[in-house]
C-alpha positions as CSV (number, residue, x, y, z in Angstrom):
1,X,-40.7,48.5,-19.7
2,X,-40.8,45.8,-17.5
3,X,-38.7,46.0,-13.4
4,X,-37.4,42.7,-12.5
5,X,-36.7,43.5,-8.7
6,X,-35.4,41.0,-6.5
7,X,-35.2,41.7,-3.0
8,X,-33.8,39.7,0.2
9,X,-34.7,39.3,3.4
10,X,-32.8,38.6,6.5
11,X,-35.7,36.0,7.8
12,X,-38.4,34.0,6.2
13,X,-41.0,35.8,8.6
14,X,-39.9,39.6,6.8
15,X,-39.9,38.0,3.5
16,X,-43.5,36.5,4.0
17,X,-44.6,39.5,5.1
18,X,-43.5,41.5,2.3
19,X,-44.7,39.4,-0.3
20,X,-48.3,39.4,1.0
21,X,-47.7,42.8,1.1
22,X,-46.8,43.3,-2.4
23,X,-50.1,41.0,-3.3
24,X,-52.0,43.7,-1.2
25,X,-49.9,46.6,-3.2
26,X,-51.1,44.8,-6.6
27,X,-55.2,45.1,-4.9
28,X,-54.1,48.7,-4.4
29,X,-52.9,49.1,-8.2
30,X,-49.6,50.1,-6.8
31,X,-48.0,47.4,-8.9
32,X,-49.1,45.6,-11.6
33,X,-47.6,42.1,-11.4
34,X,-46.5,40.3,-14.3
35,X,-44.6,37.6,-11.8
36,X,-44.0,37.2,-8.6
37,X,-42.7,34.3,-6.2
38,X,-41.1,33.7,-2.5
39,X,-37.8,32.2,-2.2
40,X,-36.6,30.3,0.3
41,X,-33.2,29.0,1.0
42,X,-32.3,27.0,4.1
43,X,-29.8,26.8,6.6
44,X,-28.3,23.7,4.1
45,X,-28.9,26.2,1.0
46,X,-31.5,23.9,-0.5
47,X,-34.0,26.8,-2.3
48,X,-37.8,26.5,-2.5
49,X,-39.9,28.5,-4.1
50,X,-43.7,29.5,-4.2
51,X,-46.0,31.3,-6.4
52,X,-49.2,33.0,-5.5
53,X,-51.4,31.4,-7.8
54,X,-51.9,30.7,-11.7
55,X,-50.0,33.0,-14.7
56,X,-54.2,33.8,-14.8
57,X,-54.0,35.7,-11.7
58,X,-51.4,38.2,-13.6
59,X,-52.9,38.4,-16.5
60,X,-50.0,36.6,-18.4
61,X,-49.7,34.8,-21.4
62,X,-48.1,31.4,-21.8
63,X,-44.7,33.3,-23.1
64,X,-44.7,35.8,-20.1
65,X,-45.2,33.0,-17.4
66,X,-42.4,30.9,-18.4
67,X,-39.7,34.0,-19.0
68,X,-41.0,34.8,-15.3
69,X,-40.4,30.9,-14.7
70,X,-37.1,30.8,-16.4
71,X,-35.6,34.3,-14.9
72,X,-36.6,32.9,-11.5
73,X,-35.2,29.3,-12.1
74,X,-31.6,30.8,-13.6
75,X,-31.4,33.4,-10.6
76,X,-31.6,30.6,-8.0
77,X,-30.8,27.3,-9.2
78,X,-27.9,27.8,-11.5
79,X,-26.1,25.3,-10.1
80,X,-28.0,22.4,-10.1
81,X,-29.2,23.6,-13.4
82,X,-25.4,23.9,-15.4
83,X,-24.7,20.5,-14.0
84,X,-27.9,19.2,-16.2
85,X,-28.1,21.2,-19.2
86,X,-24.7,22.8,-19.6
87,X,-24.9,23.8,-23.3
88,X,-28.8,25.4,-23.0
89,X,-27.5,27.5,-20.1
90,X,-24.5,29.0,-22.0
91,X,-26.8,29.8,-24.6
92,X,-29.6,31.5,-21.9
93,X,-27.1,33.1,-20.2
94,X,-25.8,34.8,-23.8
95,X,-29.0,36.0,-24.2
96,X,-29.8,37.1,-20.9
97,X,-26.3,39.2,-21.0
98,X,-27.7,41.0,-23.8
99,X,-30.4,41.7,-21.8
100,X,-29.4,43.5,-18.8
101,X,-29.4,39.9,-16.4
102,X,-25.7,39.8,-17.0
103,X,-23.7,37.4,-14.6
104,X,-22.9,40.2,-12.1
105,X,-26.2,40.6,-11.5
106,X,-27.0,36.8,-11.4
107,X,-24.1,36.8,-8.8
108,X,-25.2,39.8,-6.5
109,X,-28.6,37.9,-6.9
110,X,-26.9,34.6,-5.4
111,X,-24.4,36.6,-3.1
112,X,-27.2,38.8,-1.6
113,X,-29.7,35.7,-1.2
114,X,-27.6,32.9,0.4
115,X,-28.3,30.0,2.9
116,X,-31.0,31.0,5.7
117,X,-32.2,33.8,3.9
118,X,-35.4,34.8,1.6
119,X,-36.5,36.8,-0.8
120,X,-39.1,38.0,-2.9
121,X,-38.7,38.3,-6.5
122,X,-41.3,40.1,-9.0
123,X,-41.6,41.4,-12.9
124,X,-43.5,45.0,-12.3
125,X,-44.9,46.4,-15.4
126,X,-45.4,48.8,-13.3
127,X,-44.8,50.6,-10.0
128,X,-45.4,53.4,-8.2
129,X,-42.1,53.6,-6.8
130,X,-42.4,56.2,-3.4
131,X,-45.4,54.0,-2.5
132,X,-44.2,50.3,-3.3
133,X,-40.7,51.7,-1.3
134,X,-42.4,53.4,1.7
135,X,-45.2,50.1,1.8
136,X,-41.6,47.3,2.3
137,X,-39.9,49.9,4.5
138,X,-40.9,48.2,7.5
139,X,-39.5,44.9,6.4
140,X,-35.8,45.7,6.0
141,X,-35.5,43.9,2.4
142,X,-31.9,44.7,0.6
143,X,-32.9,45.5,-3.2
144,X,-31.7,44.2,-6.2
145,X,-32.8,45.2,-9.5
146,X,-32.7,45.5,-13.0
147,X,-35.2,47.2,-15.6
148,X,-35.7,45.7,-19.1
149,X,-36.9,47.3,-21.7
150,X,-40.2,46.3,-23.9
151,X,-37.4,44.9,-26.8
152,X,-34.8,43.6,-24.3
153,X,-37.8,41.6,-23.1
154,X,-39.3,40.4,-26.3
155,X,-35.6,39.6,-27.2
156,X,-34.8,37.8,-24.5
157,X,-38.7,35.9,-24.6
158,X,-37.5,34.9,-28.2
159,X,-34.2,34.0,-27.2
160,X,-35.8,31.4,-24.7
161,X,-38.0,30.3,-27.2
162,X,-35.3,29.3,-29.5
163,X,-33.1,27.7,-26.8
164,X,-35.4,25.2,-25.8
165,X,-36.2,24.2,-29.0
Protein backbone atom coordinates (compact mmCIF):
# COMPACT_ATOMS: atom_id res chain seq x y z
CA UNK A 1 0.00 0.00 0.00
CA UNK A 2 1.13 3.21 -1.03
CA UNK A 3 0.54 6.85 1.66
CA UNK A 4 -0.08 9.82 -0.43
CA UNK A 5 0.53 12.50 2.49
CA UNK A 6 0.37 16.06 1.74
CA UNK A 7 1.27 18.38 4.32
CA UNK A 8 1.23 22.33 4.59
CA UNK A 9 3.32 24.68 5.99
CA UNK A 10 2.66 28.09 7.29
CA UNK A 11 6.05 29.53 5.60
CA UNK A 12 8.18 28.51 2.68
CA UNK A 13 11.24 28.45 5.19
CA UNK A 14 9.29 25.30 7.39
CA UNK A 15 8.26 23.71 4.32
CA UNK A 16 12.00 23.68 2.94
CA UNK A 17 13.07 22.47 5.86
CA UNK A 18 10.89 19.64 6.13
CA UNK A 19 11.35 18.46 2.77
CA UNK A 20 15.15 18.18 3.00
CA UNK A 21 14.31 16.59 6.02
CA UNK A 22 12.19 13.94 4.61
CA UNK A 23 15.12 13.47 1.82
CA UNK A 24 17.42 12.87 4.90
CA UNK A 25 14.43 10.50 6.49
CA UNK A 26 14.61 8.52 2.94
CA UNK A 27 18.90 8.19 3.65
CA UNK A 28 17.80 6.97 7.00
CA UNK A 29 15.29 4.23 5.33
CA UNK A 30 12.60 5.84 7.38
CA UNK A 31 10.65 6.33 4.23
CA UNK A 32 10.88 4.88 1.09
CA UNK A 33 9.89 7.56 -1.47
CA UNK A 34 8.00 6.73 -4.49
CA UNK A 35 7.37 10.75 -5.09
CA UNK A 36 8.03 13.58 -3.56
CA UNK A 37 7.89 17.45 -4.45
CA UNK A 38 7.68 21.16 -2.72
CA UNK A 39 4.91 23.42 -3.38
CA UNK A 40 4.89 26.74 -3.40
CA UNK A 41 1.99 29.13 -3.66
CA UNK A 42 2.44 32.91 -3.54
CA UNK A 43 1.07 35.79 -2.02
CA UNK A 44 -0.96 36.14 -5.71
CA UNK A 45 -1.73 32.14 -5.50
CA UNK A 46 0.46 31.48 -8.50
CA UNK A 47 1.86 27.60 -7.48
CA UNK A 48 5.34 26.38 -8.24
CA UNK A 49 6.52 23.30 -7.78
CA UNK A 50 9.96 21.33 -7.44
CA UNK A 51 11.22 17.91 -7.45
CA UNK A 52 14.35 16.58 -5.92
CA UNK A 53 15.72 14.97 -8.79
CA UNK A 54 14.88 12.24 -11.61
CA UNK A 55 11.93 9.32 -11.16
CA UNK A 56 15.65 7.37 -11.00
CA UNK A 57 16.37 8.79 -7.73
CA UNK A 58 13.09 6.74 -6.44
CA UNK A 59 13.48 3.98 -8.06
CA UNK A 60 10.27 4.50 -10.25
CA UNK A 61 9.09 3.37 -13.33
CA UNK A 62 7.79 5.55 -16.12
CA UNK A 63 4.03 4.66 -14.93
CA UNK A 64 4.81 5.50 -11.16
CA UNK A 65 6.49 8.91 -12.06
CA UNK A 66 3.68 10.29 -14.00
CA UNK A 67 0.65 9.06 -11.49
CA UNK A 68 3.12 10.89 -8.95
CA UNK A 69 3.10 13.79 -11.73
CA UNK A 70 -0.54 13.63 -12.37
CA UNK A 71 -1.77 13.32 -8.48
CA UNK A 72 0.53 16.36 -7.82
CA UNK A 73 -0.70 18.43 -10.96
CA UNK A 74 -4.68 17.69 -10.14
CA UNK A 75 -4.07 18.51 -6.32
CA UNK A 76 -2.70 22.01 -7.14
CA UNK A 77 -3.61 23.20 -10.49
CA UNK A 78 -7.14 22.22 -10.99
CA UNK A 79 -8.10 25.28 -12.04
CA UNK A 80 -6.02 26.18 -14.66
CA UNK A 81 -6.17 22.64 -15.69
CA UNK A 82 -10.45 22.23 -16.03
CA UNK A 83 -10.25 25.44 -18.05
CA UNK A 84 -7.93 23.44 -20.63
CA UNK A 85 -8.95 19.98 -20.72
CA UNK A 86 -12.39 19.89 -19.19
CA UNK A 87 -13.61 16.49 -20.50
CA UNK A 88 -10.01 14.45 -19.44
CA UNK A 89 -10.42 15.94 -15.96
CA UNK A 90 -14.06 14.70 -15.47
CA UNK A 91 -12.86 11.47 -16.48
CA UNK A 92 -9.49 11.67 -13.93
CA UNK A 93 -11.43 12.87 -11.35
CA UNK A 94 -14.00 9.65 -11.82
CA UNK A 95 -11.29 7.58 -11.38
CA UNK A 96 -9.49 9.19 -8.82
CA UNK A 97 -13.04 9.18 -6.64
CA UNK A 98 -12.86 5.57 -6.95
CA UNK A 99 -9.67 5.75 -5.55
CA UNK A 100 -9.73 7.35 -2.31
CA UNK A 101 -8.59 11.19 -3.93
CA UNK A 102 -12.22 11.97 -3.89
CA UNK A 103 -13.02 15.87 -4.28
CA UNK A 104 -13.23 16.48 -0.55
CA UNK A 105 -9.97 15.59 -0.28
CA UNK A 106 -8.83 17.48 -3.44
CA UNK A 107 -10.66 20.45 -1.64
CA UNK A 108 -9.08 20.10 1.97
CA UNK A 109 -5.82 19.73 -0.25
CA UNK A 110 -6.65 23.30 -1.84
CA UNK A 111 -8.31 24.73 1.31
CA UNK A 112 -5.36 23.76 3.63
CA UNK A 113 -2.68 24.92 0.97
CA UNK A 114 -3.75 28.36 -0.16
CA UNK A 115 -2.00 31.67 -1.25
CA UNK A 116 1.49 32.37 0.82
CA UNK A 117 1.69 28.99 1.98
CA UNK A 118 3.70 25.61 1.10
CA UNK A 119 3.77 22.31 1.29
CA UNK A 120 5.29 19.16 0.83
CA UNK A 121 3.67 16.40 -0.83
CA UNK A 122 5.11 12.67 -1.09
CA UNK A 123 3.90 8.87 -2.24
CA UNK A 124 5.52 6.60 0.89
CA UNK A 125 5.55 3.06 0.15
CA UNK A 126 6.55 3.04 3.20
CA UNK A 127 6.90 4.81 6.59
CA UNK A 128 7.85 4.38 9.76
CA UNK A 129 5.24 6.43 11.19
CA UNK A 130 6.43 7.54 15.14
CA UNK A 131 9.78 8.43 13.48
CA UNK A 132 8.73 10.22 10.13
CA UNK A 133 6.06 12.20 12.80
CA UNK A 134 8.50 12.88 15.69
CA UNK A 135 11.41 13.86 12.69
CA UNK A 136 8.59 17.04 11.06
CA UNK A 137 7.45 17.81 14.60
CA UNK A 138 9.59 20.69 14.74
CA UNK A 139 8.28 22.20 11.62
CA UNK A 140 4.57 22.72 12.54
CA UNK A 141 3.19 21.08 9.07
CA UNK A 142 -0.81 20.48 9.14
CA UNK A 143 -1.34 16.83 7.63
CA UNK A 144 -3.36 15.74 5.03
CA UNK A 145 -3.60 12.29 3.84
CA UNK A 146 -4.91 9.52 2.15
CA UNK A 147 -3.59 5.74 1.81
CA UNK A 148 -4.17 3.78 -1.41
CA UNK A 149 -4.13 0.48 -1.70
CA UNK A 150 -1.72 -1.75 -4.18
CA UNK A 151 -5.25 -2.20 -6.60
CA UNK A 152 -6.62 1.28 -5.87
CA UNK A 153 -3.30 2.29 -7.24
CA UNK A 154 -2.80 0.02 -10.22
CA UNK A 155 -6.48 1.06 -10.95
CA UNK A 156 -6.19 4.40 -10.81
CA UNK A 157 -2.33 4.05 -12.94
CA UNK A 158 -4.62 2.24 -15.57
CA UNK A 159 -7.25 4.69 -15.37
CA UNK A 160 -4.66 7.50 -16.25
CA UNK A 161 -3.42 5.46 -18.89
CA UNK A 162 -6.61 5.18 -20.61
CA UNK A 163 -7.53 8.87 -20.24
CA UNK A 164 -4.82 10.20 -21.96
CA UNK A 165 -5.12 8.11 -24.69
Amino acid sequence: MADLIVIAFDTEPDAEAAYNKIQELQNDLVVELAGLALVKVDGDGKTRVEYPGSAARFGLGTASGALFGTLVGILFFVPVVGLVFGGLLGALFAAMDKSGLDAEFRQRVQDTVSAGKSAVVLYATKLTADKFAAALAPYHGSVVQTSLSHDQERELVHDLSATSA
